[in-house]
Kinemage of the C-alpha trace (Angstrom):
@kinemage 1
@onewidth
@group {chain A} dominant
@subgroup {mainchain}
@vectorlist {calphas} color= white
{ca unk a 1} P 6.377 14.233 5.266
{ca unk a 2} L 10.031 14.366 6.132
{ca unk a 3} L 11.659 14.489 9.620
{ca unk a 4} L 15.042 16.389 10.417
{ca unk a 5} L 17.464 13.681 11.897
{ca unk a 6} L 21.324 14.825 11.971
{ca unk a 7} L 24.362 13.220 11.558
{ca unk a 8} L 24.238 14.014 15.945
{ca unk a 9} L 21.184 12.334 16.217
{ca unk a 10} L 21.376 8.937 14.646
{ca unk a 11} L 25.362 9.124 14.886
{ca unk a 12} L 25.536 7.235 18.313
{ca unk a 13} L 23.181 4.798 17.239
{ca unk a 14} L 24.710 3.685 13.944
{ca unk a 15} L 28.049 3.454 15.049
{ca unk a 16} L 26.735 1.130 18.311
{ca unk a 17} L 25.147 -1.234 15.669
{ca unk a 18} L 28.440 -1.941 13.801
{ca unk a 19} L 30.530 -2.101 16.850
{ca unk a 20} L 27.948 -4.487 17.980
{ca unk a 21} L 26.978 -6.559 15.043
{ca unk a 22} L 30.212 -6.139 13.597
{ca unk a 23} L 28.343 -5.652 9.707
{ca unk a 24} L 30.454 -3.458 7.340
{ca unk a 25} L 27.981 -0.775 7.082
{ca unk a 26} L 25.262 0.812 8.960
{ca unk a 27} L 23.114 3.537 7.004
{ca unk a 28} L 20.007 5.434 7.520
{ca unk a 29} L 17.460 6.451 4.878
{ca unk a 30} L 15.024 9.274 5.982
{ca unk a 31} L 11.564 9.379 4.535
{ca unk a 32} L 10.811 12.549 2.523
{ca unk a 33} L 7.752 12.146 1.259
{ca unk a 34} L 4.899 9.453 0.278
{ca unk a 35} L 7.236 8.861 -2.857
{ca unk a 36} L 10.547 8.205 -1.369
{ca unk a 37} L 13.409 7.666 1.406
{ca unk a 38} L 16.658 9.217 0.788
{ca unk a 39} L 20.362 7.838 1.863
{ca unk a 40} L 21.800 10.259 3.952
{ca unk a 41} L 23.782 8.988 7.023
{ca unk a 42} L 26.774 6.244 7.096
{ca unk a 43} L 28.891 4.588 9.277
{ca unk a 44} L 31.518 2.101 8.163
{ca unk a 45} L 33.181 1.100 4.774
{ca unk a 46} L 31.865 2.892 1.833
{ca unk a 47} L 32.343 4.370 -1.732
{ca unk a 48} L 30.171 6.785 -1.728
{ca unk a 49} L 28.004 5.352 -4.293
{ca unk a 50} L 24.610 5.470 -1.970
{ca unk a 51} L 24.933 8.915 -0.458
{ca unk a 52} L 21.932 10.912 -1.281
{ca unk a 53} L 20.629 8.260 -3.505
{ca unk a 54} L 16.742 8.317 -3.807
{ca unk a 55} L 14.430 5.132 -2.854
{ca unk a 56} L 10.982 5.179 -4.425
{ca unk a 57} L 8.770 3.253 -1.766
{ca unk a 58} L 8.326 -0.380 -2.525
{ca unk a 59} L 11.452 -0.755 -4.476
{ca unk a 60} L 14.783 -2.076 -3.458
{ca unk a 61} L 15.230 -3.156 0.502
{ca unk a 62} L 14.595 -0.087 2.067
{ca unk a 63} L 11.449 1.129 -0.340
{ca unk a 64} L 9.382 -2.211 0.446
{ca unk a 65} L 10.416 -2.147 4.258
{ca unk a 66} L 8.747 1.477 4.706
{ca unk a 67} L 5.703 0.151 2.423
{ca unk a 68} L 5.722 -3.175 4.316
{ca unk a 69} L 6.237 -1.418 7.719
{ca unk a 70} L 8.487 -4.395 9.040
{ca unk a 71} L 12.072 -5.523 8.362
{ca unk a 72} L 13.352 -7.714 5.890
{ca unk a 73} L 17.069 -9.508 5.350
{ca unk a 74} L 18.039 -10.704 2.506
{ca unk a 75} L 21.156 -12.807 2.050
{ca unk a 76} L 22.700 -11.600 -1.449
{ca unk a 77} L 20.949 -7.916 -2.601
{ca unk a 78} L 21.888 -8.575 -6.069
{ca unk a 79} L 20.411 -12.008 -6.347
{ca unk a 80} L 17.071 -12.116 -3.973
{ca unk a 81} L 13.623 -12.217 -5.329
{ca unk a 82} L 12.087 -10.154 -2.503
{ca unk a 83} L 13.190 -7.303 -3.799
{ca unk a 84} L 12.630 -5.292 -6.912
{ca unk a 85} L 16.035 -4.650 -8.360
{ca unk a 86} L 16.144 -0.669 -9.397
{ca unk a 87} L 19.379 0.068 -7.409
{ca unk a 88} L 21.646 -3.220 -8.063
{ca unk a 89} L 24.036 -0.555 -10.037
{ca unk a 90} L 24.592 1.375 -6.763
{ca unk a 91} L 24.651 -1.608 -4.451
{ca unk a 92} L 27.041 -3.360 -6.916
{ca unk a 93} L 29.389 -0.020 -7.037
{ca unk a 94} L 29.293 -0.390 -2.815
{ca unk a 95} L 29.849 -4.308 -3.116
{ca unk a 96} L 27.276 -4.503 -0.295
{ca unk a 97} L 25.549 -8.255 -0.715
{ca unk a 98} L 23.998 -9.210 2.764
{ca unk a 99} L 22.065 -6.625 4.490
{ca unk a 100} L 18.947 -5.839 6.465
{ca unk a 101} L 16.726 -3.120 7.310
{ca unk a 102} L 14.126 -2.425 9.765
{ca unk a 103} L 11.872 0.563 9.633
{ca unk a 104} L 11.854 3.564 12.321
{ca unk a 105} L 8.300 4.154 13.206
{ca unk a 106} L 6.490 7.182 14.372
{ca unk a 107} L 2.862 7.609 15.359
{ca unk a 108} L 2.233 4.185 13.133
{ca unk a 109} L 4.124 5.880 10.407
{ca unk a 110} L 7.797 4.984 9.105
{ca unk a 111} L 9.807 8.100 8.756
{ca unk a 112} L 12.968 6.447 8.520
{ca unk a 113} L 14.955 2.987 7.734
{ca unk a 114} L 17.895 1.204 9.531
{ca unk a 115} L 20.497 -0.861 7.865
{ca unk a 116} L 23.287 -2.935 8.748
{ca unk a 117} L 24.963 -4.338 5.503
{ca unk a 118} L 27.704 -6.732 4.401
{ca unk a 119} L 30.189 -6.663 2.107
{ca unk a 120} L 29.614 -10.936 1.689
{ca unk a 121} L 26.627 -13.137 1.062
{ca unk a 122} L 27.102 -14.438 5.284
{ca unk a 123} L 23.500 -14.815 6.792
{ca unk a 124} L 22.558 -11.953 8.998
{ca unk a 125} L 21.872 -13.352 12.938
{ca unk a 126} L 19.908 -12.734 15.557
{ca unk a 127} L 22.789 -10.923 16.711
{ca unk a 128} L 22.671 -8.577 14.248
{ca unk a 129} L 18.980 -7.841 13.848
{ca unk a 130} L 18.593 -7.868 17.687
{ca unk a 131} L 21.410 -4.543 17.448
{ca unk a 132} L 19.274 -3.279 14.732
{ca unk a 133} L 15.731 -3.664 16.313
{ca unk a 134} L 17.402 -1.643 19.250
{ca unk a 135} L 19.150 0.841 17.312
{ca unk a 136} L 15.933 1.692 15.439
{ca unk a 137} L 14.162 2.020 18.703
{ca unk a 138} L 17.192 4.591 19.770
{ca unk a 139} L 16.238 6.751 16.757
{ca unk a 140} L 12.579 6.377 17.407
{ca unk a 141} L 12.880 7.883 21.134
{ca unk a 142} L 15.245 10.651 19.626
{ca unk a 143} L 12.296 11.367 17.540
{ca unk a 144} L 9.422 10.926 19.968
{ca unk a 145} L 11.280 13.030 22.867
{ca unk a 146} L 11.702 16.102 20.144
{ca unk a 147} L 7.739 15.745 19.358
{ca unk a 148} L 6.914 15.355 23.221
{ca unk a 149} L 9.277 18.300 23.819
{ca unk a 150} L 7.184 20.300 20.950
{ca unk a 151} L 3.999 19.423 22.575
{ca unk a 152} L 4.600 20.460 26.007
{ca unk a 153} L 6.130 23.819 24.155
{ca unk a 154} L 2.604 24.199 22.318
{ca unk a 155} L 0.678 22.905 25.192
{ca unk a 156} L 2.396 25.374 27.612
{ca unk a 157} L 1.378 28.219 24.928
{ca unk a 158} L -2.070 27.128 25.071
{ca unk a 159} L -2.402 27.311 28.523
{ca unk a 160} L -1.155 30.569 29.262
{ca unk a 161} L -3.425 32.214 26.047
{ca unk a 162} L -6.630 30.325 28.004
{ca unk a 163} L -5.228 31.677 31.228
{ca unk a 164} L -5.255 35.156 30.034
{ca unk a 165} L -8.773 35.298 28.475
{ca unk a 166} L -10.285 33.281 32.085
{ca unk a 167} L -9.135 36.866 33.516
{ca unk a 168} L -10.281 38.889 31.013
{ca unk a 169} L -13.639 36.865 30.818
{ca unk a 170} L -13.862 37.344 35.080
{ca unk a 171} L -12.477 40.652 34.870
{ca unk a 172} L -15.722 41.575 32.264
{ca unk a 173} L -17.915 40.257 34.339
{ca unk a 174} L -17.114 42.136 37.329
{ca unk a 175} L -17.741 45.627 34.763
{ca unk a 176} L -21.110 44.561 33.622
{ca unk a 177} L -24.080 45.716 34.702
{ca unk a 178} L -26.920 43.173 33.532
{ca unk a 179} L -26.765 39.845 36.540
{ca unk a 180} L -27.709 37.918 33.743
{ca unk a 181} L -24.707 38.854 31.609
{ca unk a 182} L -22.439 38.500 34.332
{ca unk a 183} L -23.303 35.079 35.568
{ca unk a 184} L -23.180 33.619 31.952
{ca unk a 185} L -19.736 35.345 31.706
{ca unk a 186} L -18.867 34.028 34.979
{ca unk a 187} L -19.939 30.213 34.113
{ca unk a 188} L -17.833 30.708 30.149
{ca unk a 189} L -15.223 31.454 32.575
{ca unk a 190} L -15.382 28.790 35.000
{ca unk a 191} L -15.915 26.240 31.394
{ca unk a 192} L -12.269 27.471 30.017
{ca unk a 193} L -10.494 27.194 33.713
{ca unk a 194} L -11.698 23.363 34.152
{ca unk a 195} L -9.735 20.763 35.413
{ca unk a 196} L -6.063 19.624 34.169
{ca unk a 197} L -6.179 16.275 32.770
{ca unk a 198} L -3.929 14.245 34.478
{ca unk a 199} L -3.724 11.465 32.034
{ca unk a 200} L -0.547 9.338 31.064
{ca unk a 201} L 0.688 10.105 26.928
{ca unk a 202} L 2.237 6.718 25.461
{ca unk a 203} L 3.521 6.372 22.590
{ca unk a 204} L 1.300 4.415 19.786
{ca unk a 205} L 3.357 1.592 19.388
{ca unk a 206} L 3.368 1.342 23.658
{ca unk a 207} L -0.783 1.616 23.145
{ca unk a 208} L -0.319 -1.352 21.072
{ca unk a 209} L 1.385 -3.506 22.793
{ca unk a 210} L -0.584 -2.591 26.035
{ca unk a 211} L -3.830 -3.415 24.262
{ca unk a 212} L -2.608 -6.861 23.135
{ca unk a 213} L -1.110 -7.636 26.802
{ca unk a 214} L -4.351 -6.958 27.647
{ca unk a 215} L -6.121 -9.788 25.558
{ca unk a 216} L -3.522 -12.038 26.918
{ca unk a 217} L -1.092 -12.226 24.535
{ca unk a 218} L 2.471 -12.921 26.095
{ca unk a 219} L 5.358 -10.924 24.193
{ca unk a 220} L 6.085 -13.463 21.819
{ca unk a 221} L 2.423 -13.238 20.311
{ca unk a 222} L 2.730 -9.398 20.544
{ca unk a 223} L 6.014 -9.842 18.642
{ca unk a 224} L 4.388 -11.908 15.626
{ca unk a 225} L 0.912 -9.907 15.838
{ca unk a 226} L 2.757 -6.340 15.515
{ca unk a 227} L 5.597 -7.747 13.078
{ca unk a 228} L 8.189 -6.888 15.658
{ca unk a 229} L 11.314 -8.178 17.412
{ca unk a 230} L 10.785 -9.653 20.957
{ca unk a 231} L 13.551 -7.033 22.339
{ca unk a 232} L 11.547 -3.942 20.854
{ca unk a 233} L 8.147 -5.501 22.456
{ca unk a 234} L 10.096 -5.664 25.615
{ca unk a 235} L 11.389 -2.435 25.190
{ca unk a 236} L 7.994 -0.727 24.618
{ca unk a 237} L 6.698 -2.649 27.638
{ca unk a 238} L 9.512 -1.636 30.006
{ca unk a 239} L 8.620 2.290 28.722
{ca unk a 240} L 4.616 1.779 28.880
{ca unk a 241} L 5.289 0.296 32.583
{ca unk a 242} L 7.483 3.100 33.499
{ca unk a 243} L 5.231 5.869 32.081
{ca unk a 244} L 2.362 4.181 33.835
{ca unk a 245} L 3.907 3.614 37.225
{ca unk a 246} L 3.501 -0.551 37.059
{ca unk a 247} L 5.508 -2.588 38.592
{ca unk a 248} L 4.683 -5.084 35.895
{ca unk a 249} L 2.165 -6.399 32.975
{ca unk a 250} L -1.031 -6.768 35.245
{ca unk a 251} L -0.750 -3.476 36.841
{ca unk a 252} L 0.147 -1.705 33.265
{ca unk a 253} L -3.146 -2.926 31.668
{ca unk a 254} L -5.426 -2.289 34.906
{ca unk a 255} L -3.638 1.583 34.702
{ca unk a 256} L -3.921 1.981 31.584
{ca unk a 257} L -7.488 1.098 31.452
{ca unk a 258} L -7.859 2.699 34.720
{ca unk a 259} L -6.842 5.853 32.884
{ca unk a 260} L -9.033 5.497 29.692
{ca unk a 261} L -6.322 4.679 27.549
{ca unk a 262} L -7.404 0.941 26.376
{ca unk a 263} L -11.018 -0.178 26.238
C-alpha cells in the first residue's frame, strides 16, 4: 500500500541530511506496493538516471532494506555482495558508489526508504547514519501526525453519529408506551453514551521500546534488539515520555502499564 509524501514533506528533511552529512545525494524511495519502492524525491548531484526508477523488494539497497526492515551501508554499490545487483546500470549512469539507506517505518511497516549516497567508495560514519536515522524519523512523524490527524477526523465523526442516535434512542423512549420497552431503550442508551476513554495513543515503535525498557533493557540493548540506531531509541523514548507525562524511564513504564498499554 502506498503513502502520499511530497516533494514539501520530505523536502526539509533531505536537504538537512546532506547539509549535515555532507553525502552527494540524499533520495527517498516510497513504497507502492508489496512488489516495489519507487525513486521519487532528490536532493543533491544527480543525472537523472534514478528518478522514477522501480525497486522490486529484496533487490538492490533499498529493496532488501524494506524486506530486511533495518538499514544497511555498503561501501562500493557496484562491487558489494550484500546486495543483489539488478540496478548497477542506473547506479553506474549516477556514479553513486558509497551509500546507505535506512527504512521509514509505519505501524511496523516500511512505507518508505532514506538514502544518503556518495559519489566515492569513502566509508559512511556515524556521522552520516546518525543524520539519516534522524531524518527518517522526521519523515516518520510527518507521516504519523497526518494518520493521527485522520483519526481524530474519523473519531470526531464517530462521536457525533453515536451522539445523535443516544438522543434519538432517549427521545424514543420517552414516546413509548410499554415500561418495559422504555427502560431497555433507556439502558441501549445509557450503553452507547459510556465513558470516554482517556487512554494515551503511542506510536508502535514507542510501544516497543517502552515494553523493552520495561524488562530492563537500557537503550543500547533496545537499539540492538529492535535493529535501530541509539539516537532513534532515544528519540522514541523522549516522545513515549512526553505523550505519557514522565519525567523519565521509571515513570514511562509504571504509566504506561498504569494505563493498560504494556502487560
Amino acid at each position: 500500500m502506498s503513502v502520499e509524501l511530497s516533494g514539501a514533506d520530505v523536502g526539509d528533511a533531505l536537504t538537512r541530511l546532506r547539509a549535515d552529512s555532507g553525502v552527494s545525494l540524499a533520495f527517498l524511495g516510497v513504497v507502492e506496493d508489496s512488489d516495489r519502492l519507487r525513486l521519487r524525491h532528490f536532493v543533491g548531484s544527480t543525472m537523472g538516471a534514478l528518478r522514477d526508477i522501480p525497486v522490486a523488494i529484496g533487490h538492490g539497497l533499498g529493496g532488501k532494506v524494506v524486506s530486511l526492515g533495518r538499514p544497511i551501508v555498503v561501501d562500493d554499490y557496484l562491487r558489494t555482495s550484500r546486495i543483489t545487483h539488478r540496478y548497477d546500470r542506473v547506479i553506474a549512469a549516477e556514479g553513486l558508489r558509497a551509500m546507505a539507506a535506512a527504512p521509514i517505518i509505519v505501524d511496523r511497516r516500511p512505507v518508505a526508504v532514506l538514502y544518503a549516497a556518495l559519489h566515492t567508495d569513502d566509508v559512511i560514519g556515524g556521522r552520516t547514519l546518525d543524520s539519516l536515522a534522524a531524518e527518517a524519523r522526521a519523515v516518520e512523524q510527518v507521516l504519523i501526525r497526518r494518520a493521527a490527524l485522520a483519526q481524530a477526523s474519523e473519531d470526531a465523526a464517530l462521536h457525533d453519529r453515536v451522539a445523535l442516535a443516544f438522543a434519538r434512542i432517549r427521545q424514543l423512549s420517552g414516546d413509548v408506551d410499554d415500561p418495559l420497552i422504555a427502560a431497555q431503550l433507556t439502558e441501549l442508551a445509557e450503553l452507547l453514551r459510556g465513558e470516554e476513554a482517556t487512554g494515551v495513543a503511542l506510536t508502535q515503535r514507542e510501544l516497543d521500546v517502552i515494553s523493552l525498557a520495561a524488562l530492563g533493557y537500557s537503550n543500547s540493548q533496545i537499539a540492538a534488539e529492535l535493529t535501530l540506531t541509539l539516537y532513534t531509541v532515544k528519540s522514541y523514548m523522549r516522545d513515549a515520555m512526553r505523550k505519557l507525562g514522565a519525567s523519565n524511564r521509571r515513570e514511562a513504564v509504571v504509566l504506561a502499564r498504569r494505563g493498560g498499554l504494556i502487560a
